[in-house]
ROVO-716560 format. One record per residue: residue number from 1; residue in one letter; chain; y, z negated, x negated of N, C-alpha, C, O in turn. Coordinates in steps of 0.02 Angstrom, whole numbers. Layout:
! residues N
SITE  pos  code  unit     nyy     nzz     nxx    cayy    cazz    caxx     cyy     czz     cxx     oyy     ozz     oxx
SITE  NUM     A     A       Y       Z       X       Y       Z       X       Y       Z       X       Y       Z       X
...
! end
This chain:
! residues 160
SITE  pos  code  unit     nyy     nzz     nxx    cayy    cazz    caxx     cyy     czz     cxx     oyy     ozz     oxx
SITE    1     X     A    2641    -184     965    2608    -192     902    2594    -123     872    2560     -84     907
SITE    2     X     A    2616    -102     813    2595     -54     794    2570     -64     707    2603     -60     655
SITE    3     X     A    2512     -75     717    2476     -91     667    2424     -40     669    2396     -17     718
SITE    4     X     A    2415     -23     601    2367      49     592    2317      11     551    2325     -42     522
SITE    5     X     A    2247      63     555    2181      45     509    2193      85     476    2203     146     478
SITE    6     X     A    2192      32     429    2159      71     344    2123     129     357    2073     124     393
SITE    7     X     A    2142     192     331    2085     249     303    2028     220     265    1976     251     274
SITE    8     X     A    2026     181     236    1949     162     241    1910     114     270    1850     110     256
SITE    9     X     A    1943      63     322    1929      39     371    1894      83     417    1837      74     438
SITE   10     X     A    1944     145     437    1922     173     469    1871     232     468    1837     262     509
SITE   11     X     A    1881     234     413    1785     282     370    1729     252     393    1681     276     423
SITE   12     X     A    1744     171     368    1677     143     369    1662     131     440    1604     140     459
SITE   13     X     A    1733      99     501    1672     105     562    1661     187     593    1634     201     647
SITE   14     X     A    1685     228     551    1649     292     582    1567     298     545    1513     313     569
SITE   15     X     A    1582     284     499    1489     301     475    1439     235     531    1388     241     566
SITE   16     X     A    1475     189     520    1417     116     571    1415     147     620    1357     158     636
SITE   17     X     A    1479     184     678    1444     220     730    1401     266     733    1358     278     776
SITE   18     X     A    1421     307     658    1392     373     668    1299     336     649    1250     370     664
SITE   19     X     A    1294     288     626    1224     248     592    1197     241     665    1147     262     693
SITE   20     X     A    1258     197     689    1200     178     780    1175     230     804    1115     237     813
SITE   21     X     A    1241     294     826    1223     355     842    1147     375     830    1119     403     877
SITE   22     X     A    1113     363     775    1075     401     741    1015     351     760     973     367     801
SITE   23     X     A    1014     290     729     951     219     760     948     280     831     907     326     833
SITE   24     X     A    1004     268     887     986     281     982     949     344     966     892     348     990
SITE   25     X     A     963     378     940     933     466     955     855     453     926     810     480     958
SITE   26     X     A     835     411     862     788     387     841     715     345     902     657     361     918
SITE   27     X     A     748     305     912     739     249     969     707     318    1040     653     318    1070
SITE   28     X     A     748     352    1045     755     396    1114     692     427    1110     643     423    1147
SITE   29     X     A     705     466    1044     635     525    1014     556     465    1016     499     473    1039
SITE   30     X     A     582     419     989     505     393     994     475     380    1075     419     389    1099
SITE   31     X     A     526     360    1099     499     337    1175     506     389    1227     489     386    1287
SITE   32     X     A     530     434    1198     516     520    1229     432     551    1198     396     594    1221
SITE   33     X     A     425     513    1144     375     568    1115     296     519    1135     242     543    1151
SITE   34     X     A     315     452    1128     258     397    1167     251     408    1251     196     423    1275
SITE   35     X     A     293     403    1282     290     412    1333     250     478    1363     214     467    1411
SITE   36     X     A     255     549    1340     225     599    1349     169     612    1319     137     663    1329
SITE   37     X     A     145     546    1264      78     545    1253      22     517    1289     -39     525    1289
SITE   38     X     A      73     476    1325      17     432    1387      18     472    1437     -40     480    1456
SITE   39     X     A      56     503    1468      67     557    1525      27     624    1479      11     670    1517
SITE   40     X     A      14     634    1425     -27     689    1427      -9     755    1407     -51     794    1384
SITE   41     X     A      52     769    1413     133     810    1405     128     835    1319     169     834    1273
SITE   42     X     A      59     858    1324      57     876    1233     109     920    1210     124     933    1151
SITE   43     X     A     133     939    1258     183    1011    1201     255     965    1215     306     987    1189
SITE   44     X     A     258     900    1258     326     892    1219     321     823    1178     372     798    1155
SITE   45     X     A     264     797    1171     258     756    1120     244     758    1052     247     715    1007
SITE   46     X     A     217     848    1055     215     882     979     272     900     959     286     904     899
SITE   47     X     A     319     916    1014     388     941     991     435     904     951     482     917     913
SITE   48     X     A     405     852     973     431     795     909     418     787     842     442     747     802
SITE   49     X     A     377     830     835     351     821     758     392     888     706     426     931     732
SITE   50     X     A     380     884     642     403     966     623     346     987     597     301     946     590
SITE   51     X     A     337    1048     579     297    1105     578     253    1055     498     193    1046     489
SITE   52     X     A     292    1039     470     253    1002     387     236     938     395     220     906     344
SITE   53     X     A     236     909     451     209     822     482     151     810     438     119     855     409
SITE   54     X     A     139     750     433      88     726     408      82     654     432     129     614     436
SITE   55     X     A      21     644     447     -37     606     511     -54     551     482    -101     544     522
SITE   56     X     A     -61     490     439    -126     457     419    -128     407     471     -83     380     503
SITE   57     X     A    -207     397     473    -218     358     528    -295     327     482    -337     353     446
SITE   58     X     A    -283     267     505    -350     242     460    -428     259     456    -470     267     411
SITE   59     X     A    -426     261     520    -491     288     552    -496     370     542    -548     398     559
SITE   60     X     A    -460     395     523    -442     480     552    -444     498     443    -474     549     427
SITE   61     X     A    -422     468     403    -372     494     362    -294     526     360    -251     512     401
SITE   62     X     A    -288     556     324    -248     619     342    -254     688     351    -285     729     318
SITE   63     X     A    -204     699     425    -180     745     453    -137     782     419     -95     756     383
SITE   64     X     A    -143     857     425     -62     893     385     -64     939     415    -109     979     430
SITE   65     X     A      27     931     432      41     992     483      47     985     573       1     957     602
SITE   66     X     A      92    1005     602      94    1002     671      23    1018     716       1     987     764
SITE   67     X     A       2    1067     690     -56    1101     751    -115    1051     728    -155    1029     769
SITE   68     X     A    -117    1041     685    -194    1012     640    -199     931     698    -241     908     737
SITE   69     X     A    -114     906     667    -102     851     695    -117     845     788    -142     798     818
SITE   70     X     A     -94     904     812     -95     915     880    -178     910     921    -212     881     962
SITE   71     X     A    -175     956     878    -272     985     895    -313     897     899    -349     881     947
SITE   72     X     A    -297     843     834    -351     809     843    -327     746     884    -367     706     907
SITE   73     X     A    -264     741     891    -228     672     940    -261     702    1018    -293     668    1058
SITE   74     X     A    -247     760    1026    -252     795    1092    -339     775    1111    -353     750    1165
SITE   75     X     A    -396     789    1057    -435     788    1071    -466     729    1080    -508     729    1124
SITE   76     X     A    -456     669    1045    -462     603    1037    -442     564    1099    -475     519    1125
SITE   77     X     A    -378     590    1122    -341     551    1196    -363     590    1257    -378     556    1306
SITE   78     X     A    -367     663    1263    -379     700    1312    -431     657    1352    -411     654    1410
SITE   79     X     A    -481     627    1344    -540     576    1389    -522     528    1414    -551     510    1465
SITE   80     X     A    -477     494    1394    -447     428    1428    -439     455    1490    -441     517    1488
SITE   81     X     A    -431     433    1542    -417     424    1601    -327     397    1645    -289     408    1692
SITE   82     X     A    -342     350    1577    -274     311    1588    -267     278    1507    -310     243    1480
SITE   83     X     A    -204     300    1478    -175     247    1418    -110     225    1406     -64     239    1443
SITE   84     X     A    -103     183    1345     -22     162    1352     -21     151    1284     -75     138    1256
SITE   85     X     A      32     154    1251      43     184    1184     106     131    1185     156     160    1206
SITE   86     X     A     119      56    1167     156       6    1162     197       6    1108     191     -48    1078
SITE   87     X     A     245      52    1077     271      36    1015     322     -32    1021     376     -37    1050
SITE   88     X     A     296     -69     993     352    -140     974     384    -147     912     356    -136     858
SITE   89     X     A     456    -169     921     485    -202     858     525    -129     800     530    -120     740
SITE   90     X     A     542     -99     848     578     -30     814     638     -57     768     675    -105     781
SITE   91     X     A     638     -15     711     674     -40     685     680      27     611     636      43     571
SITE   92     X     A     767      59     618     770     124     600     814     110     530     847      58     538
SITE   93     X     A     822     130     484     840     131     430     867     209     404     822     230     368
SITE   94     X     A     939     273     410     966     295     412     989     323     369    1048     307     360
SITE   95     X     A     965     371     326    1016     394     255    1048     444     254    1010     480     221
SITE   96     X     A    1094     478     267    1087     566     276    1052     568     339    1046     538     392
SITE   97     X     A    1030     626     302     968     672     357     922     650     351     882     694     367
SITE   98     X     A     890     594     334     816     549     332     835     490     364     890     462     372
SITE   99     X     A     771     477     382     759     423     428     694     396     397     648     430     374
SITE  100     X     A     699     312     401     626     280     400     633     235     468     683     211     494
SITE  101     X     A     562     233     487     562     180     547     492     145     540     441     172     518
SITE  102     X     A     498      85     563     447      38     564     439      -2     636     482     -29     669
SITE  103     X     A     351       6     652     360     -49     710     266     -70     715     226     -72     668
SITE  104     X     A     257     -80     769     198    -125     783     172     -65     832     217     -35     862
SITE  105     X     A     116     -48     842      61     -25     888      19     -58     950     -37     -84     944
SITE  106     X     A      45     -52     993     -17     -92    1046     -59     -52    1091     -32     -48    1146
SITE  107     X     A    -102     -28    1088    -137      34    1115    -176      19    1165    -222     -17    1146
SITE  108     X     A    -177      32    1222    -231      15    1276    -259      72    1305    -222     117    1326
SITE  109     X     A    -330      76    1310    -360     143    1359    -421     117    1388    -470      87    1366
SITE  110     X     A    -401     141    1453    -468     154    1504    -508     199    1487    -489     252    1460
SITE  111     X     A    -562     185    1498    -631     230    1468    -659     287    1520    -678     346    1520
SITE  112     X     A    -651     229    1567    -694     248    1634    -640     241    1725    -619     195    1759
SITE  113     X     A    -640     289    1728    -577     280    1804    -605     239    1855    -567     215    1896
SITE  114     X     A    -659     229    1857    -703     184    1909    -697     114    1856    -707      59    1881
SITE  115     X     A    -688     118    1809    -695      44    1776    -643      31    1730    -651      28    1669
SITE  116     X     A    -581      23    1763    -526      16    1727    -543     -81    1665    -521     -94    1609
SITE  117     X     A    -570    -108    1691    -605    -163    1650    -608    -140    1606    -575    -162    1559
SITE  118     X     A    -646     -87    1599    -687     -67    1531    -633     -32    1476    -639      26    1455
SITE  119     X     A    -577     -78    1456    -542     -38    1422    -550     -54    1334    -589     -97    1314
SITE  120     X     A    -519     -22    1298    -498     -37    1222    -439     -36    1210    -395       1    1233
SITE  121     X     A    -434     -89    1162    -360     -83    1154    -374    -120    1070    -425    -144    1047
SITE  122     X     A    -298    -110    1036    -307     -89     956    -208    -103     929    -154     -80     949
SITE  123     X     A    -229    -150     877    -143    -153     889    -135    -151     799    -180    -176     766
SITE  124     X     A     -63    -113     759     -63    -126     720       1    -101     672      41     -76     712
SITE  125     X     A      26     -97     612      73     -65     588     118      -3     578     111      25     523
SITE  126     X     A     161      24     619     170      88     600     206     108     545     208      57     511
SITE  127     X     A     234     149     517     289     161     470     303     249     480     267     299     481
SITE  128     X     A     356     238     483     402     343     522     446     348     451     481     312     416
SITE  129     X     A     417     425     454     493     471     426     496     522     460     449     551     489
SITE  130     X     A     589     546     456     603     576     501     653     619     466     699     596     433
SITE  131     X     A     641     687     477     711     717     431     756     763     499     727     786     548
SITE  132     X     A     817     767     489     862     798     527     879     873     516     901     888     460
SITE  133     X     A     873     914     553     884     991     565     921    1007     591     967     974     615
SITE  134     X     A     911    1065     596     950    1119     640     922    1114     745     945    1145     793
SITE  135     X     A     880    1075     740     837    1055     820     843     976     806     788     954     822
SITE  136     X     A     877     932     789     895     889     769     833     828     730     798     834     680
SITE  137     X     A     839     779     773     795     728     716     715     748     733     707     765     792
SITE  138     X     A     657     748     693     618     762     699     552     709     661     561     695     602
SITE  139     X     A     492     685     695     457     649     647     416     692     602     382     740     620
SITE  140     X     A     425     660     513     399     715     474     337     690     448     293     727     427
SITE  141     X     A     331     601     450     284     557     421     252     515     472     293     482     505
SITE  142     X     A     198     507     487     174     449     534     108     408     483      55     427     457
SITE  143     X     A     142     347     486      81     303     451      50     232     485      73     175     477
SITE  144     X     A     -13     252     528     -31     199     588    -106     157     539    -161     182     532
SITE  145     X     A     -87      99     517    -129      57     522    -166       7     581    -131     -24     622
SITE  146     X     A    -229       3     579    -277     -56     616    -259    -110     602    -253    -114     541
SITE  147     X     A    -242    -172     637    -238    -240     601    -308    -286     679    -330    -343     677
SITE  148     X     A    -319    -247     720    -358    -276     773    -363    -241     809    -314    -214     835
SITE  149     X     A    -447    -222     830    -470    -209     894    -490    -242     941    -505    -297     919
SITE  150     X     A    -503    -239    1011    -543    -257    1066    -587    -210    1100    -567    -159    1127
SITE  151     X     A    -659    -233    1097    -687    -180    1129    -719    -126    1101    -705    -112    1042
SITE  152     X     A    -753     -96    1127    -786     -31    1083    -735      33    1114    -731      31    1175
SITE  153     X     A    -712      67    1094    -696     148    1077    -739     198    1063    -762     215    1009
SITE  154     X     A    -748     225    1130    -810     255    1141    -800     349    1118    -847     388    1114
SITE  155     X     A    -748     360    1111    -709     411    1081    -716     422     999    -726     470     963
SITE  156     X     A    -707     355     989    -724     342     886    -795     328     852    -808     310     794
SITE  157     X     A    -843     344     916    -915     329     886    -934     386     874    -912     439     896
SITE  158     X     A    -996     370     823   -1017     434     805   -1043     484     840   -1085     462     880
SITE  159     X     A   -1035     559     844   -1059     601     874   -1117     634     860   -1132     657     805
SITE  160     X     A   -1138     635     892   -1238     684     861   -1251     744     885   -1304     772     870
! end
């Protein structure tokens, strides 16, 4: 059989691969950059971000900037004992060198190492942008809404 693809057959499944290509590396970075937030691993879960990031978080406002962003996630999680950072329902959208991503939040933390019971947990909307460089894909936007807590968050009460 010698049957050839169309030149533009064959354009288009090079961009759909080159699209998946891009979702996996997407997909990878988030569960590289979650994963080292529960482990604690601040300098390679910041490394995920770029230098002009910007933070909103409901409770928090907005964040701007890598270090700003770094300084107050670091300080907020550093007390847990034990947490887990559940992103569900990923789902990457690809243009160029931009990226949007959307998923769900399920957040769990131990308060107390003697009282793993005593945890909080908090689940809710995310929404990512992501632009592509010269150090490749990078998150440039993070937007985490509340839709439900459990528990008090003894970290988010007021300080005196």
């Amino acid at each position: 059989m010698t049957d050839s693809i169309p030149a533009d057959a064959h354009d288009r499944l090079l961009a759909r691969l080159g699209e998946l290509e891009d979702q996996h590396v997407l997909r990878t970075l988030m569960l590289r950059a979650w994963r080292a937030l529960d482990l604690k691993d601040w300098d390679t879960w910041i490394s995920c971000w770029s230098e002009d990031a910007v933070f909103e978080f409901e409770p928090w406002g907005t964040l701007r900037g890598r270090e700003t962003i770094h300084e107050r996630v670091r300080e907020a999680e550093n007390g847990y004992p034990a947490m887990q950072h559940h992103i569900l329902n990923l789902h990457f959208e690809v243009t160029g060198d931009r990226a949007r991503g959307y998923g769900y939040m399920w957040f769990l933390a131990v308060q107390h190492a003697d009282r793993p019971d005593d945890h909080f947990a908090m689940g809710g909307p995310y929404a990512w942008r992501y632009r592509r460089g010269a150090d490749g894909w990078l998150l440039t936007e993070q937007r985490l809404g509340v839709s439900w807590t459990e528990g008090q968050d003894e970290s988010m009460m007021p300080r005196h």
